[in-house]
C-alpha positions in Angstrom: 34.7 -10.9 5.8 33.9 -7.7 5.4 30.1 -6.1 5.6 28.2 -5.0 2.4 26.2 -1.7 1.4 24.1 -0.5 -1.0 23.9 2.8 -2.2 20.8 4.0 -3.4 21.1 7.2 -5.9 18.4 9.2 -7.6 20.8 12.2 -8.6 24.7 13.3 -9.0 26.3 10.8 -6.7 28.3 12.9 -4.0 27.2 11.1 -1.2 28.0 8.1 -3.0 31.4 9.0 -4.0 32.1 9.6 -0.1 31.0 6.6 0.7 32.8 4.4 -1.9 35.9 6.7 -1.1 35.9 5.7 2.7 35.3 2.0 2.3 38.3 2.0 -0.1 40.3 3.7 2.1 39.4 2.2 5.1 37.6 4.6 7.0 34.5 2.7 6.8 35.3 -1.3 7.2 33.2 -2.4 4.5 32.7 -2.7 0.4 30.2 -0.7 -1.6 28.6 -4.0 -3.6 25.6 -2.2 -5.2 24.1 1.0 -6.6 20.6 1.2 -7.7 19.2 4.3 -8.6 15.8 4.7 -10.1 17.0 7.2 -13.2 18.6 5.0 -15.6 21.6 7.1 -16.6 22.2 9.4 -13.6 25.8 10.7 -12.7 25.7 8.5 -9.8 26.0 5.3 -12.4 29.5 7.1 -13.7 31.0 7.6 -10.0 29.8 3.5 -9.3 31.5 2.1 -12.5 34.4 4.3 -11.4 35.1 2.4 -8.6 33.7 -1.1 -10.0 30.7 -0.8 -8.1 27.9 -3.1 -10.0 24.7 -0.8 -10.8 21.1 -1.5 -10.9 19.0 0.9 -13.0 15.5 0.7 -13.0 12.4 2.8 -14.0 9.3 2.7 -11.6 7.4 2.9 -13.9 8.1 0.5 -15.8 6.6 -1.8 -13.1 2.9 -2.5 -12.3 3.8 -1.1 -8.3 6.3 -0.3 -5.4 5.9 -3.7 -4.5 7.1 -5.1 -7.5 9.9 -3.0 -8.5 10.9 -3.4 -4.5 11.0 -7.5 -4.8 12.9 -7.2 -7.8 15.6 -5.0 -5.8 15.1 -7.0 -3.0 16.5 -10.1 -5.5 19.7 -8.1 -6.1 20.2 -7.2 -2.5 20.0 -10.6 -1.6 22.3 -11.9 -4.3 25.0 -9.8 -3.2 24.5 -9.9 0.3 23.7 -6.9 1.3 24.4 -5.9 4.9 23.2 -2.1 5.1 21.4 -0.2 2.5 22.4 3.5 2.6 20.0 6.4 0.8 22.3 9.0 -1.1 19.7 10.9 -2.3 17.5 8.6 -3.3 14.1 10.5 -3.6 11.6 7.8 -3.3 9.9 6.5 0.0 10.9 3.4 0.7 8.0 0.9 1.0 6.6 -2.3 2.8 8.9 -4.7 0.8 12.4 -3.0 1.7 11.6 -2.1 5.2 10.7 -5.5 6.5 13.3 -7.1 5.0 15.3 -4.9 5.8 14.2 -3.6 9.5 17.0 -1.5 11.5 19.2 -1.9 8.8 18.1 1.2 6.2 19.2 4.6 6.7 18.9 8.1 5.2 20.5 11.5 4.8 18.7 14.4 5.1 19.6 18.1 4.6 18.0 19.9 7.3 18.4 19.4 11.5 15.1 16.5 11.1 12.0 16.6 12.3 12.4 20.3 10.7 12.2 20.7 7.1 10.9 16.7 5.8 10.4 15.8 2.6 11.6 17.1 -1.2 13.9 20.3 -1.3 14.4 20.9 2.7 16.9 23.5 1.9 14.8 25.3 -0.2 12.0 24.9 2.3 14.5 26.5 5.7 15.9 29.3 3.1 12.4 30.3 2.6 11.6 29.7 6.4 14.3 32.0 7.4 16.5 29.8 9.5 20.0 30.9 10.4 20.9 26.8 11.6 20.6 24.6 8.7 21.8 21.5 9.1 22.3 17.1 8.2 20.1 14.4 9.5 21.3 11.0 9.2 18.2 8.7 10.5 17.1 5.4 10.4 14.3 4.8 7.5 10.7 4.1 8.6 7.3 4.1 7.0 7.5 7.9 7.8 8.5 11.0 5.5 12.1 11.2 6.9 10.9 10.9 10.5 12.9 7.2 11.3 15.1 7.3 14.5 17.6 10.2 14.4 21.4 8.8 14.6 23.5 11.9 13.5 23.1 15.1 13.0 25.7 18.4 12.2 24.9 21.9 12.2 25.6 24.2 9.4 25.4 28.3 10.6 24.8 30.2 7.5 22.9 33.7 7.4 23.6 34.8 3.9 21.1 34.1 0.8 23.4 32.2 -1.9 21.8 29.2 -1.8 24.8 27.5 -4.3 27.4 28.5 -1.3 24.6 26.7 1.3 24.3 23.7 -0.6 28.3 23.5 -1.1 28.5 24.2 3.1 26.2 21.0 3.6 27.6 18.8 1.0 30.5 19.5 2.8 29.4 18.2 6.3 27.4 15.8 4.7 30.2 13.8 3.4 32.0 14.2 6.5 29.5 13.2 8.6 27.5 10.2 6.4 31.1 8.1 6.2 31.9 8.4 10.2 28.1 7.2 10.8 28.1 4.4 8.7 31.5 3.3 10.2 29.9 3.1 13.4 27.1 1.4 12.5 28.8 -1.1 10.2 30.7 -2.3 13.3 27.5 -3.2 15.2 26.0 -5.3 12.5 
């Protein structure tokens, strides 16, 4: 029987659609089963029903807490058997609910060579920095700001300033790199 992920999206879905593309061609030995994102109506819902991938959509605030919007996505998890949850962008720190339930089995993508450059628009952040390295993190999720156990990481060399032709370069070895990690780890579960 074949292990299960979720995806969890805020945004366009890229790293979703590399994900769902490699478990349905067997590069990764598993099925996409879920996608939640927390912006009802985001891209990343299109790319899901595209390949018959059930979506959960949900407003945070529309709950009283983290806690309870996590329990109810906990339900769903648990209803479909979820094996690994993988973050595609999902801009929300994961809280108490998730992680325990959860432990060693949540992992992130970052866009930046982690512990440099945490948090909301890393790219933006080395740009400004100066770096000539930039780089993918793909870590195991914590209680931290992106600083989980590193698992993967790719460098991306890039001294110009286009920051549209950066972001394509790490897309790029981002969905290279996120599918070959998660086939690894999907083997050990």
């Amino acid at each position: 029987m074949k292990k299960k992920i979720a995806i969890f999206a805020s945004g366009n879905g890229t790293n979703f659609e590399a994900l769902a593309q490699a478990c349905a061609d067997g590069r990764i030995n598993a099925e996409v089963a879920l996608c939640i994102t927390d912006k009802p109506g985001a891209y990343v819902t299109q790319r899901a029903a595209r390949h018959g991938v059930p979506v959960v959509e949900f407003r945070p605030k529309d709950y009283d807490s983290k806690e309870a919007f996590e329990t109810m996505l906990l339900g769903h998890l648990k209803e479909k058997g979820i094996d690994l949850i993988c973050l595609a962008g999902y801009m929300r720190i994961v809280g108490d609910v998730l992680l325990n339930a959860y432990a060693g089995r949540i992992i992130n993508i970052h866009p930046s060579l982690l512990p440099a450059f945490r948090g909301a628009d890393a790219i933006g952040q080395a740009m400004e920095y100066g770096v000539k390295i930039y780089g993918v993190s793909i870590h195991f999720v914590d209680s931290t700001l992106d600083g989980g156990k590193i698992i993967a990481q790719a460098a991306v060399e890039y001294e110009g300033s286009d920051r549209e032709e950066l972001e394509s370069m790490i897309h790029a070895q981002e969905h290279e790199l996120y599918p070959k990690t998660v086939a690894r780890l999907i083997e050990n579960l």
